[in-house]
C-alpha positions as CSV (number, residue, x, y, z in Angstrom):
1,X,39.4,-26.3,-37.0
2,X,35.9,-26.9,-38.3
3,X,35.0,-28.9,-40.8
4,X,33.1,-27.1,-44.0
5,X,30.3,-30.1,-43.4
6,X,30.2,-29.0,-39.8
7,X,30.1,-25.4,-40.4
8,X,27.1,-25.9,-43.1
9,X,25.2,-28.2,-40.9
10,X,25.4,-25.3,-38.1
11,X,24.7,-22.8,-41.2
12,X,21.5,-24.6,-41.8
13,X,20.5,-25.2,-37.9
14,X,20.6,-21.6,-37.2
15,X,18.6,-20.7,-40.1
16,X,16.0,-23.4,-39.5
17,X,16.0,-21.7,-35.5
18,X,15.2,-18.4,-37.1
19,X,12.6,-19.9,-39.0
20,X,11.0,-20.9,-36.2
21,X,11.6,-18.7,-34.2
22,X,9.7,-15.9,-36.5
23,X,6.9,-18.9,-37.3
24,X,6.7,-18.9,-33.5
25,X,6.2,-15.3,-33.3
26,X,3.8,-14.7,-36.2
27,X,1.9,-17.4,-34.2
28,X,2.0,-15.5,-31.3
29,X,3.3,-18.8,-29.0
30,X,6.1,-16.8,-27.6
31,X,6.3,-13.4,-25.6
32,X,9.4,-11.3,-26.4
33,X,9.5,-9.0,-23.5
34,X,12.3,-5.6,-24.3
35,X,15.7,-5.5,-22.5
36,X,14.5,-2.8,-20.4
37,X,12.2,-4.5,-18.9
38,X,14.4,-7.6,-18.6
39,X,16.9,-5.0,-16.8
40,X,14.6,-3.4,-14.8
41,X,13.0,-5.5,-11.9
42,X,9.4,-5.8,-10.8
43,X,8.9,-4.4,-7.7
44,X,6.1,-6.0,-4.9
45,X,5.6,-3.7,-2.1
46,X,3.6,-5.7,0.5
47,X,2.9,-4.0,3.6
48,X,1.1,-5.7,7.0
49,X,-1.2,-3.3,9.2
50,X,-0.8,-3.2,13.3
51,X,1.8,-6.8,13.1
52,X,4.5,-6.8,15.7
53,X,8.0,-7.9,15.8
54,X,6.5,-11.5,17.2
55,X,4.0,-12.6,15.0
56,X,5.9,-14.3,12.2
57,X,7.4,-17.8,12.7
58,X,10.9,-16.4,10.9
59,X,11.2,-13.5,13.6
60,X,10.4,-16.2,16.9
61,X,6.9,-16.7,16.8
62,X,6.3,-20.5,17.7
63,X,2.5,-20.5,17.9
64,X,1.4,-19.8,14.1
65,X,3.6,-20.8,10.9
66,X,4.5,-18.1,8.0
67,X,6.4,-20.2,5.7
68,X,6.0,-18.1,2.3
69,X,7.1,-14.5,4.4
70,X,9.9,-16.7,5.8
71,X,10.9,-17.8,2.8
72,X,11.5,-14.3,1.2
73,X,14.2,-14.1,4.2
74,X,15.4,-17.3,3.0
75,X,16.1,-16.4,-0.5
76,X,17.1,-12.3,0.3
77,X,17.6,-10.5,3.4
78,X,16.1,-10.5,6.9
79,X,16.4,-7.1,8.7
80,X,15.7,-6.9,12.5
81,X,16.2,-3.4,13.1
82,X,13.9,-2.3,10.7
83,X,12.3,1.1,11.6
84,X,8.8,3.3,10.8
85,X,9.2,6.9,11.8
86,X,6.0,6.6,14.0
87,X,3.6,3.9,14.6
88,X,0.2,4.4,13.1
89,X,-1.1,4.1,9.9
90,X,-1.1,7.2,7.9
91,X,1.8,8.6,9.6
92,X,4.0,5.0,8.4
93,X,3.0,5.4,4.6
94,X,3.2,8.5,4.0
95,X,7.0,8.1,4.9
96,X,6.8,4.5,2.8
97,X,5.1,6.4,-0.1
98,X,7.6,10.0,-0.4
99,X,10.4,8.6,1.3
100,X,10.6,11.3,3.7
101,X,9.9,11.9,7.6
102,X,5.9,12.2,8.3
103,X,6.2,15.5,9.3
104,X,8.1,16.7,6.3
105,X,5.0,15.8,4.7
106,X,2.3,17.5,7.4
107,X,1.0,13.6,7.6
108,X,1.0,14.1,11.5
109,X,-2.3,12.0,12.4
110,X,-4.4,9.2,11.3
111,X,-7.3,10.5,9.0
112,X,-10.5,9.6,9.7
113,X,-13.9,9.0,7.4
114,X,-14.4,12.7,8.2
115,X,-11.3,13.7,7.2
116,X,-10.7,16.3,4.7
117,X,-7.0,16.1,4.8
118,X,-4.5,13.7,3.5
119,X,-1.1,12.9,1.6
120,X,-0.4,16.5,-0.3
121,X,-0.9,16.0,-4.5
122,X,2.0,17.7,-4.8
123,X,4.2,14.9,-3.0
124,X,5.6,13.0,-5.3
125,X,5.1,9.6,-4.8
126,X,6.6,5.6,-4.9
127,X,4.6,4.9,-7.8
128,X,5.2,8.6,-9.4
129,X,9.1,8.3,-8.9
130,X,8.8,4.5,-10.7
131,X,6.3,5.6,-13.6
132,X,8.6,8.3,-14.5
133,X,11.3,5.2,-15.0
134,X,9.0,3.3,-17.3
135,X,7.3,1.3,-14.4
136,X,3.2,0.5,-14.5
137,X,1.7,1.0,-11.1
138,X,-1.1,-0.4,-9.2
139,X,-1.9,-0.5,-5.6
140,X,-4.5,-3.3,-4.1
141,X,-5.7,-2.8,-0.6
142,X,-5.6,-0.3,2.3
143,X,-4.9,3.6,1.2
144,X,-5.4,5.9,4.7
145,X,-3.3,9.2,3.1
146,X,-6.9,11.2,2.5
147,X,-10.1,10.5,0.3
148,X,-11.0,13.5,-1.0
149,X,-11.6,14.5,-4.3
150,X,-8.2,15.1,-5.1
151,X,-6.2,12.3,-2.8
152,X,-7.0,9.1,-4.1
153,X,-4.5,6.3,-5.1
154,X,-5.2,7.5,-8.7
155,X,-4.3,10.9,-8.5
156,X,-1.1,9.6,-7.0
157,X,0.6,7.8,-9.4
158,X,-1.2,4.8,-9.6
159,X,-2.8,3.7,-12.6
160,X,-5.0,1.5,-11.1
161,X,-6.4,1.0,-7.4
162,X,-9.1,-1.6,-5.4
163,X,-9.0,-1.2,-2.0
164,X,-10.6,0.5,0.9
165,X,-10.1,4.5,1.7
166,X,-9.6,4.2,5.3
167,X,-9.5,1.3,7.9
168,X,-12.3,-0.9,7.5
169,X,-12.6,-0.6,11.2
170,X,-14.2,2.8,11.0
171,X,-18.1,2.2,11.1
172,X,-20.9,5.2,10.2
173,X,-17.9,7.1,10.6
174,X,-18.3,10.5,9.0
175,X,-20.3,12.1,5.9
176,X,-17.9,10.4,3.4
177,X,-19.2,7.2,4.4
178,X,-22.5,6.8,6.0
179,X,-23.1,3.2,5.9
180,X,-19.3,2.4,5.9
181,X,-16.4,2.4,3.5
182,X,-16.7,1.8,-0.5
183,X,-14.2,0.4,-2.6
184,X,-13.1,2.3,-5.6
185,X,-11.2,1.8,-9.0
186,X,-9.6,3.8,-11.6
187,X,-8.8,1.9,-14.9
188,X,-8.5,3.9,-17.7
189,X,-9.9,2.5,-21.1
190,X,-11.2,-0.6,-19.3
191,X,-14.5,-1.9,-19.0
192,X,-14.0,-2.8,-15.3
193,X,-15.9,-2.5,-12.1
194,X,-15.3,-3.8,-8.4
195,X,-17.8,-4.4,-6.5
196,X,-18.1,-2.4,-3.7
197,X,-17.4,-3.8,0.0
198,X,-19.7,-2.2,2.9
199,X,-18.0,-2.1,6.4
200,X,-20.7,-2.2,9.0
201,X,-18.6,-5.0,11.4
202,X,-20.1,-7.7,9.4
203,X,-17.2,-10.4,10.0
204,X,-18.1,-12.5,6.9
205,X,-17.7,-9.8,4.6
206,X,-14.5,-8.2,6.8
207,X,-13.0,-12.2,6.7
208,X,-13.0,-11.6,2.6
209,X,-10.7,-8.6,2.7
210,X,-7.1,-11.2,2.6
211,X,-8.0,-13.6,0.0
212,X,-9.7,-10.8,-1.9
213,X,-7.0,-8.2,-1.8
214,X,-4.6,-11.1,-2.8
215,X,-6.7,-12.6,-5.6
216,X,-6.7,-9.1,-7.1
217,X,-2.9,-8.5,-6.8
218,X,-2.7,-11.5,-8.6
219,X,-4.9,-10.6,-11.3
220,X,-2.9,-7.6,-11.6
221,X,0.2,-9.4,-12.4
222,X,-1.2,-11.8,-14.9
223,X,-2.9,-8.5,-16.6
224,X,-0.1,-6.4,-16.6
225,X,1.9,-4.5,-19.9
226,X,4.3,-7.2,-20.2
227,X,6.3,-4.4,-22.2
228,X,6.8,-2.5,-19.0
229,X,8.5,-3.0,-15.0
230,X,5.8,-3.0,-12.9
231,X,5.4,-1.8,-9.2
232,X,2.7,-3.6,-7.2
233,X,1.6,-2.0,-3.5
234,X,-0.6,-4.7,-1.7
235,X,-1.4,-3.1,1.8
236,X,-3.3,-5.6,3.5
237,X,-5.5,-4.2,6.5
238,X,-4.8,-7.0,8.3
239,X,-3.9,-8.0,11.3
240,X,-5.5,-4.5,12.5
241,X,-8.9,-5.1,13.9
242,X,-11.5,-5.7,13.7
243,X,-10.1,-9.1,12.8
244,X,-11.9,-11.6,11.0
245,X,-10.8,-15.1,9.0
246,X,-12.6,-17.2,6.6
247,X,-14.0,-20.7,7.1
248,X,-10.3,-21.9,5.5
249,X,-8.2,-20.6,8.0
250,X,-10.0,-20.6,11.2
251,X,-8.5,-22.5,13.7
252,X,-5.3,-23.6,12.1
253,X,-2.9,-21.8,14.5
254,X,-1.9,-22.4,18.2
255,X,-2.9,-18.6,18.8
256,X,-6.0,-18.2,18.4
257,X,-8.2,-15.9,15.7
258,X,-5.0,-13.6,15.6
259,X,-2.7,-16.6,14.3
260,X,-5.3,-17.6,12.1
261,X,-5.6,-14.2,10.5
262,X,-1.9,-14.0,10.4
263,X,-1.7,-17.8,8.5
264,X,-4.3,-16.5,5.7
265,X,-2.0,-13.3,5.4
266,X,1.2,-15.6,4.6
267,X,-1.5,-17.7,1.9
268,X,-1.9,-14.7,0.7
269,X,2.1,-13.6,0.3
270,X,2.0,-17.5,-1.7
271,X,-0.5,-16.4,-3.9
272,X,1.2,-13.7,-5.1
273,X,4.4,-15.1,-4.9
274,X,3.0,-18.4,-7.1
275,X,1.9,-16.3,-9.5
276,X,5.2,-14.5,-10.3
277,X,6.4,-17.9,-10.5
278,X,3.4,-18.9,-13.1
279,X,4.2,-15.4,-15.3
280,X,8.2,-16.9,-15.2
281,X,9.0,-13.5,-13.3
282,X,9.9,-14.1,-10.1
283,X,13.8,-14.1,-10.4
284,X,13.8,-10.8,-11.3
285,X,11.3,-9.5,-8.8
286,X,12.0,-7.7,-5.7
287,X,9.5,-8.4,-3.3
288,X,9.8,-6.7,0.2
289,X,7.3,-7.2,3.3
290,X,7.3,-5.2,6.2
291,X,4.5,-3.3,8.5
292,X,3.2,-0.1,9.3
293,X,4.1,-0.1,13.2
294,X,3.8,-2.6,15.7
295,X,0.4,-4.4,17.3
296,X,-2.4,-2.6,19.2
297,X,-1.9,-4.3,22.7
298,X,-5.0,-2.5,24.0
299,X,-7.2,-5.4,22.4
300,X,-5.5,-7.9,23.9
301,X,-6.3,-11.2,22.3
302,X,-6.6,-9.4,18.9
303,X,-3.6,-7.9,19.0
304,X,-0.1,-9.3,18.1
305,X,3.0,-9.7,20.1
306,X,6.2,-7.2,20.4
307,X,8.7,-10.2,21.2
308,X,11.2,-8.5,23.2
309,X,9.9,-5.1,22.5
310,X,8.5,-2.3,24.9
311,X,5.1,-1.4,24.3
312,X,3.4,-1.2,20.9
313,X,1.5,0.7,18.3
314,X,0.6,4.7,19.4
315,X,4.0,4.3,21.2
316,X,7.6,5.3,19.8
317,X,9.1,2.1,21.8
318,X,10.5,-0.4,19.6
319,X,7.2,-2.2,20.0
320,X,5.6,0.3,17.9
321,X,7.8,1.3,15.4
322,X,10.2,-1.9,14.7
323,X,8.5,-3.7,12.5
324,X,9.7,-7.2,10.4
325,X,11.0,-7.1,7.3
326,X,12.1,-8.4,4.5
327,X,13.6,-8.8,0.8
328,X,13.7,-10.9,-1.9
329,X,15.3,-10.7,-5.2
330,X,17.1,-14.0,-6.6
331,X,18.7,-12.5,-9.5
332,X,20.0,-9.1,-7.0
333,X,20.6,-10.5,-3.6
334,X,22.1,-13.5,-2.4
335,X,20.2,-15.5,0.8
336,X,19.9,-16.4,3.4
337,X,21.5,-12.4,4.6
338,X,20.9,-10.8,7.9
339,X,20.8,-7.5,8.5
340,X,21.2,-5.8,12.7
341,X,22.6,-2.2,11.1
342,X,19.4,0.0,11.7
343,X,17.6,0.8,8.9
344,X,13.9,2.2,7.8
345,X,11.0,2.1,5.9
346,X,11.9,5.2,4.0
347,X,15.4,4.5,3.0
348,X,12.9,2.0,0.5
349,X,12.2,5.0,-1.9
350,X,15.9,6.0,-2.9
351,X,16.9,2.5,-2.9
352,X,14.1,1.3,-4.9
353,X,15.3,4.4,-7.5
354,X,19.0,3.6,-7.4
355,X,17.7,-0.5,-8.2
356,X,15.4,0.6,-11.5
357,X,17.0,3.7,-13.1
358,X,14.6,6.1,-11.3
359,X,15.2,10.0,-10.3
360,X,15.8,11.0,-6.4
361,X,13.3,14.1,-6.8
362,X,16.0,17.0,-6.1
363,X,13.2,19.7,-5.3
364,X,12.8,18.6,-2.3
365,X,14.7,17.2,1.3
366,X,14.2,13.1,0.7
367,X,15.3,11.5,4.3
368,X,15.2,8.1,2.9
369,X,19.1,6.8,2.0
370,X,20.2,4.4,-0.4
371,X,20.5,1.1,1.7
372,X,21.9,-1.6,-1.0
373,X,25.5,-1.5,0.3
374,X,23.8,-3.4,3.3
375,X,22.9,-6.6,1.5
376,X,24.6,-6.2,-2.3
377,X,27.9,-6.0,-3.3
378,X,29.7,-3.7,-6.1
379,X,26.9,-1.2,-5.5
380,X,29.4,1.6,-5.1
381,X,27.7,3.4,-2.4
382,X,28.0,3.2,1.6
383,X,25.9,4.0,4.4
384,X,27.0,5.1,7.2
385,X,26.0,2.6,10.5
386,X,25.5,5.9,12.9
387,X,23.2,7.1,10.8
388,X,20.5,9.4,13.2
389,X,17.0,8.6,13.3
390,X,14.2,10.0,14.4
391,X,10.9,8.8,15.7
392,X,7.9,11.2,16.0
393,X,4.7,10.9,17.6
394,X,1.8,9.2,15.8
395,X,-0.6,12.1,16.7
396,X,1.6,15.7,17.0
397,X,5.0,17.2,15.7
398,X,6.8,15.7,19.1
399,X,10.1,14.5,18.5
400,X,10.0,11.2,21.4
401,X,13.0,9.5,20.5
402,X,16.5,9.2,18.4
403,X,18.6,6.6,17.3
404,X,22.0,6.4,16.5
405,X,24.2,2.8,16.2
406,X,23.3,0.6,19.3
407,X,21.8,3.8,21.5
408,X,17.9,5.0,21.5
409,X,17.5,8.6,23.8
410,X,14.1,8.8,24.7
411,X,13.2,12.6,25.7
412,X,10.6,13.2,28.5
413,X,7.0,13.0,26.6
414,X,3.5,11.2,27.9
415,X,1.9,7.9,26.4
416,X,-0.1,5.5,26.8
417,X,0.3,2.3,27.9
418,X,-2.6,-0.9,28.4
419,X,-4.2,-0.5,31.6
420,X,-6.5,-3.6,30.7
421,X,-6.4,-5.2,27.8
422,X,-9.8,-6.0,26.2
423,X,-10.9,-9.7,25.0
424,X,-12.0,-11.0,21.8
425,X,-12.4,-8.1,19.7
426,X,-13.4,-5.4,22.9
427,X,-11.3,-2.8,23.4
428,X,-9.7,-2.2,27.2
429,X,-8.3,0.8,28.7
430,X,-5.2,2.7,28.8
431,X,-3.3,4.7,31.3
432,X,-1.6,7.9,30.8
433,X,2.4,7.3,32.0
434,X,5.5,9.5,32.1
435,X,8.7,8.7,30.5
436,X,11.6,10.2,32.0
437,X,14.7,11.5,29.8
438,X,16.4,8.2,29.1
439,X,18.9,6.6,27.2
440,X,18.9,2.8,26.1
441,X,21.3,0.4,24.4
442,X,19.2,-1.3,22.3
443,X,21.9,-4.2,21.3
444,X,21.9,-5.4,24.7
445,X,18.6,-4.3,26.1
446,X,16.1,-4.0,23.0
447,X,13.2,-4.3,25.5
448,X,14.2,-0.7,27.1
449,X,14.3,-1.3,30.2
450,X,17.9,0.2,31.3
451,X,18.2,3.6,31.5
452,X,22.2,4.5,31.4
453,X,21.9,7.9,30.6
454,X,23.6,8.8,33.8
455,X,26.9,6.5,33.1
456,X,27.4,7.7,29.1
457,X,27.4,11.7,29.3
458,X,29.2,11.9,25.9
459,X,26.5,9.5,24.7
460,X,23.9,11.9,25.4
461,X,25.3,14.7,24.1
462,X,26.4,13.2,20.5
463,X,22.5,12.4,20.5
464,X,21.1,15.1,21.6
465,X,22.9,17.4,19.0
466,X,21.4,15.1,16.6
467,X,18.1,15.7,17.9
468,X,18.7,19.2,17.9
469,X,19.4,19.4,14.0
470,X,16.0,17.0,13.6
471,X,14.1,19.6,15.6
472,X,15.6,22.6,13.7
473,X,14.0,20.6,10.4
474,X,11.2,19.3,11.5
475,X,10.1,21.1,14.3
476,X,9.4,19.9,18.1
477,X,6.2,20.7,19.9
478,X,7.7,19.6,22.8
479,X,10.6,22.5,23.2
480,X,8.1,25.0,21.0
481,X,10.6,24.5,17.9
482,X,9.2,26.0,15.2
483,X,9.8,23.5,11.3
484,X,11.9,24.7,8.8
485,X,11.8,25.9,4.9
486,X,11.6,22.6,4.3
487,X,8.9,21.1,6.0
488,X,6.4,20.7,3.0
489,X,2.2,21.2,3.4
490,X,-0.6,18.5,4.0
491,X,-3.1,18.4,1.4
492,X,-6.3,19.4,1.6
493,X,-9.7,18.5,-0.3
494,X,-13.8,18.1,-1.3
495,X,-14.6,14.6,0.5
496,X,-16.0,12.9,-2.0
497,X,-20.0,12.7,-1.8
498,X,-22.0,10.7,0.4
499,X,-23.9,7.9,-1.7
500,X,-25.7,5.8,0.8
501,X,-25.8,3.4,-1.7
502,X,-23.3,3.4,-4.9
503,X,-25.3,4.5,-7.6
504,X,-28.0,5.7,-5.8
505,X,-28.2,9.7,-7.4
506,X,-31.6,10.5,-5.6
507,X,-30.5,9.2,-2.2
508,X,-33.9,7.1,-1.7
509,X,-32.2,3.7,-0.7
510,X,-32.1,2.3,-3.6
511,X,-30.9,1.7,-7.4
512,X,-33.8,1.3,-10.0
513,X,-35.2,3.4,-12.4
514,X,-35.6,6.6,-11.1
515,X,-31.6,6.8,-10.7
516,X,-31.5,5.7,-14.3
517,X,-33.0,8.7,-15.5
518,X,-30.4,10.2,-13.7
519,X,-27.6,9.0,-14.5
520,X,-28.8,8.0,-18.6
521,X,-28.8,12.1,-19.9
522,X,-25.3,12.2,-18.3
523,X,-23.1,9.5,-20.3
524,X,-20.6,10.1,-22.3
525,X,-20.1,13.7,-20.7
526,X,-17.3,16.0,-20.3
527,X,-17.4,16.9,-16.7
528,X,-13.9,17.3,-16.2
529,X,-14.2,21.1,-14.9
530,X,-16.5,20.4,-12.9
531,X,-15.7,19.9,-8.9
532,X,-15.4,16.0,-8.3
533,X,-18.0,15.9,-5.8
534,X,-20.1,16.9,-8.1
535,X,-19.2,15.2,-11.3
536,X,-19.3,12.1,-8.9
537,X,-23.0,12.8,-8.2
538,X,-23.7,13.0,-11.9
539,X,-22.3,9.2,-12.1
540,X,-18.5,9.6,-12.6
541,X,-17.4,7.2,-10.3
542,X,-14.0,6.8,-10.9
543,X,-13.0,10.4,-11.6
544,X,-11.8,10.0,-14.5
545,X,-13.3,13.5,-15.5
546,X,-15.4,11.5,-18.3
547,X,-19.1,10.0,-17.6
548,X,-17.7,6.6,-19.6
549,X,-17.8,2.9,-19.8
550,X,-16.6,1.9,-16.6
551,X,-19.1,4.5,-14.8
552,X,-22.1,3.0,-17.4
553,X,-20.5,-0.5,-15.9
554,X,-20.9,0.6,-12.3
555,X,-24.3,1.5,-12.5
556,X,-25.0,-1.4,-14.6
557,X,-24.2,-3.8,-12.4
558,X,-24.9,-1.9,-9.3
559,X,-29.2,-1.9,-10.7
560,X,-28.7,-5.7,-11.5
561,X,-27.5,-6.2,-7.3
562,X,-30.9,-4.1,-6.5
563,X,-33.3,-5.6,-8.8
564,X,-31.8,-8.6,-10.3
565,X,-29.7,-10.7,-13.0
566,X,-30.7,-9.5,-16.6
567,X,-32.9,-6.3,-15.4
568,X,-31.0,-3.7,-16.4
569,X,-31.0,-5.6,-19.9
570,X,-34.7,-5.7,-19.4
571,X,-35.1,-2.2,-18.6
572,X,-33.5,-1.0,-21.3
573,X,-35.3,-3.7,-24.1
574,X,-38.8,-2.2,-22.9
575,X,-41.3,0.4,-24.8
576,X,-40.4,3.7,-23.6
577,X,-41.7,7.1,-24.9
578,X,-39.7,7.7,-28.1
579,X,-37.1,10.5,-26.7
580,X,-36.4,8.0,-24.1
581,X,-35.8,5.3,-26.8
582,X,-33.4,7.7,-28.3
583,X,-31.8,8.5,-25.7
584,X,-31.0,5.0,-24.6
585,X,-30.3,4.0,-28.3
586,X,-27.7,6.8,-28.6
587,X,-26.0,6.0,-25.3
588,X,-25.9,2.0,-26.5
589,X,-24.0,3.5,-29.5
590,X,-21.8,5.7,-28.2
591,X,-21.2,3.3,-25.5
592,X,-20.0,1.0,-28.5
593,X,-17.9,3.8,-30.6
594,X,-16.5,4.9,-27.5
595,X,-15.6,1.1,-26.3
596,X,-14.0,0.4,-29.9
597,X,-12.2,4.0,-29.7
598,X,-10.5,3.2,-26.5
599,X,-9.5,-0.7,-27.7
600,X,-8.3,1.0,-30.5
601,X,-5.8,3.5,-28.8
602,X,-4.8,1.2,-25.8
603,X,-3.6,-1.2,-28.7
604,X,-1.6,1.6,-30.2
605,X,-0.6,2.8,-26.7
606,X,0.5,-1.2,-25.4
């Protein structure tokens, strides 16, 4: 029993604690985050472009070292049957991003500059599915699901975006992009601008794109609403070519410029994983990596390596569509796991959901299944380890391939396959082969090399009825099978105007006064029902719908890159005619109000 000197002495302590403790927080020296959030996880989506099954040191590569994406395998789960439903870019996310088949969404090519299709609004997305549990959202890096007026990152579901539109590959590609690919960003209430990145095969500027995209993810995460979850998607563009390395990393791997590009990507990971650690969240963040679909063998000594693996990217061989990956999440899963059971990149959407609390849309067919039963326990769920599925073409609705347990059957279809590989950044040639009807155990022969359809007639068929329920869904150019109901559309949009130069309104090659007088009659406008091409040209870079601060910021620092550091300030200090003077005094108040206005409400709203 207790002493009454004992229980008055801890009396006293735990009043003089909550005396502190309430000093400390009218001082503001500690953050009180809300159970919710402590209960909910962070979630870091990072996702590697054109990276095969080789080119990380925890998956067998011995030539180049990737000690922070090894040790997310160390402290979660490995997974070396990890699948995309086709292997190229847009096709892979848009299955990462909905959680569904590519064709379910129409996503059934790679978009190009030109392209005035993409990723339908009406999908619902990763980062919509998350937001409607309470999650912030952001995405850093490489988009490719359409950059039209209506299909940007921001107008689906994230709240903010830096990055590239399309490969950064593409050069003079199409009217969206004349002199290459622009960066965008969409921060509402924010006085923030990123500079915009111009893609014309200049290496130094292409090497930036790692350490750049990182940096910012970074930033992200030390910014964030500490109130809320937060879901991070950091799609780096690399290893796809063209590659390109800073001064840092080249030359620190045994395989050349691709193994140096490949060691700056796993910096990268340990930036962002050092600065969970420095924010004290990492425990109770779930950070996967994985790829799009495997490397692009046709440029040789720019491309990675498959491993075992037949063929690569453009191919639905396990060298284009098995990809690494992996998951961490110290306070969820235990380490050190490895996972053979076949899983893929969709099944990330419901299990994400089931993790934070979110809603499965029910409105529409999600193919993605709830995969924690695979590396948690007590989850109260199964998944069934026979599980069909389905691998599409990259470029067509052309089922090539099912998989079911330890057996891949490959139908009859065309590809192609590296004739001569190119050198050093030079593309080679392909050849157009034939793949007969096949069927593969991919336990024992993962490089698909044995075709025992001939010895397993039962086999076959159990697959093939499986394939014949996918192609009654989906549809199957190759036996004519028309989709079903619930095949949804592709979107379709305005590509957003061609600016030679951001900020340049009259087209003339440059930013100086003339696009001032532009862009000055326009701020603080309403041009929300106006068609975003248009209200672009007026100045609203980011779309918002409002001409605002950050497009006044744009410009602004857009004129000082043309003419100089403080000339924009000097332009607008000098003696114009007096309706000018008003003008510009009006819009420096405004600007002001308007800045106050929105502190004002994002302090309510934080």
């Amino acid at each position: 029993m207790k002493s009454s000197m004992e229980i008055g002495f801890r009396g006293r302590e735990q009043r003089l604690a909550l005396v502190c403790l309430l000093a400390c927080l009218a001082l503001g020296c500690l953050r009180v985050e809300p159970i919710y959030a402590q209960a909910q996880p962070n979630i870091v989506m990072i996702y590697a472009d054109d990276m095969g099954y080789g080119d990380l040191s925890g998956f067998g590569a011995t030539d180049l070292s990737t000690p922070n994406i090894d040790s997310l395998a160390s402290t979660g789960v490995k997974f070396t049957n990890f699948y995309n439903s086709s292997s190229a870019c847009s096709t892979s996310r848009a299955s990462l991003l909905t959680g569904s088949y590519h064709p379910r969404t129409s996503v059934q090519t790679v978009f190009s500059p030109g392209s005035t299709q993409g990723l339908n609004p009406d999908e619902i997305t990763m980062a919509e599915m998350l937001n409607g549990a309470g999650y912030q959202s952001a995405m850093v890096g490489k988009w490719h699901l359409g950059h039209t007026t209506n299909m940007m990152p921001w107008q689906q579901g994230f709240d903010r975006f830096y990055g590239i539109p399309v490969s950064h590959d593409y050069n003079n590609g199409g009217p969206n992009f004349p002199d290459g690919v622009p960066t965008y960003v969409k921060e509402p209430g924010q006085n923030y601008y990123v500079e915009r990145v111009v893609n014309e095969n200049n290496l130094e500027q292409v090497a930036q794109y790692t350490g750049r995209f990182s940096n910012k993810a970074a930033q992200y995460i030390r910014e964030r609403d500490t109130s809320k979850p937060m879901f991070l998607y950091v799609a780096q563009p690399m290893p796809h070519v063209t590659l390109a390395v800073t001064d840092e990393y080249a030359g620190t791997s045994e395989r050349g410029l691709y193994g140096d590009v490949m060691q700056e990507l796993d910096a990268g990971v340990g930036t962002i994983l050092q600065t969970l650690e420095d924010e004290g969240i990492r425990d109770n963040t779930i950070v996967v990596f994985a790829a799009d679909n495997g490397p692009w063998l046709v440029y040789g000594n720019h491309s990675g390596e498959t491993g075992d693996l037949r063929e690569g990217k453009r191919t639905t061989f396990d060298g284009g569509v098995r990809t690494p990956a992996v998951i961490s999440w110290p306070e969820g899963i235990d380490p050190g796991q490895v996972v053979d059971t076949p899983a893929a990149v969709m099944d990330l959407f419901p299990t994400f959901a089931a993790i934070s609390g979110a809603t499965v849309p029910t409105d529409r067919k999600i193919d993605g299944v709830d995969i924690r039963s695979l590396f948690m326990e007590d989850t109260g769920t199964t998944y069934d380890e026979e599980r069909p599925l389905a691998f599409y073409d990259w470029d067509s609705r052309s089922l090539h391939a099912v998989r079911s347990g330890q057996w891949k059957l490959v139908f009859p279809h065309s590809y192609e396959t590296v004739d001569e590989a190119g050198m050093d950044g030079d593309r080679g040639t392909y050849d157009w082969v034939n793949e007969p009807l096949a069927l593969y155990d991919m336990v024992n022969d993962p490089g698909e090399t044995n075709n025992l359809i001939s010895s397993n007639p039962m086999v076959y068929a159990e697959l093939l009825s499986m394939a014949n329920d996918f192609r009654a869904d989906l549809g199957d150019s190759l036996t004519s099978t028309p989709a079903g109901p619930n095949v949804r559309p592709i979107g379709t949009g305005t590509l957003l105007p061609s600016l030679t130069i951001y900020g340049d309104l009259n087209h003339d090659g440059v930013v100086d006064l003339s696009d001032w007088s532009l862009f000055r009659p326009n701020i603080l406008k309403d041009v929300s029902d106006l068609d975003s091409a248009q209200a672009y040209l007026m100045g609203d870079f980011d779309l918002d719908g409002r001409i605002g601060i950050a497009d006044f910021a744009a410009f602004k620092n857009q004129f000082e890159q043309h003419n100089g550091a403080g000339s924009f300030a000097s332009l607008t200090q000098g003696v114009p005619e007096p309706r000018t003077v008003a003008s510009v005094s009006v819009a420096i108040i405004s600007l002001a109000v308007l800045y106050r206005f929105e502190f004002v409400q994002s302090r309510r709203n934080g």
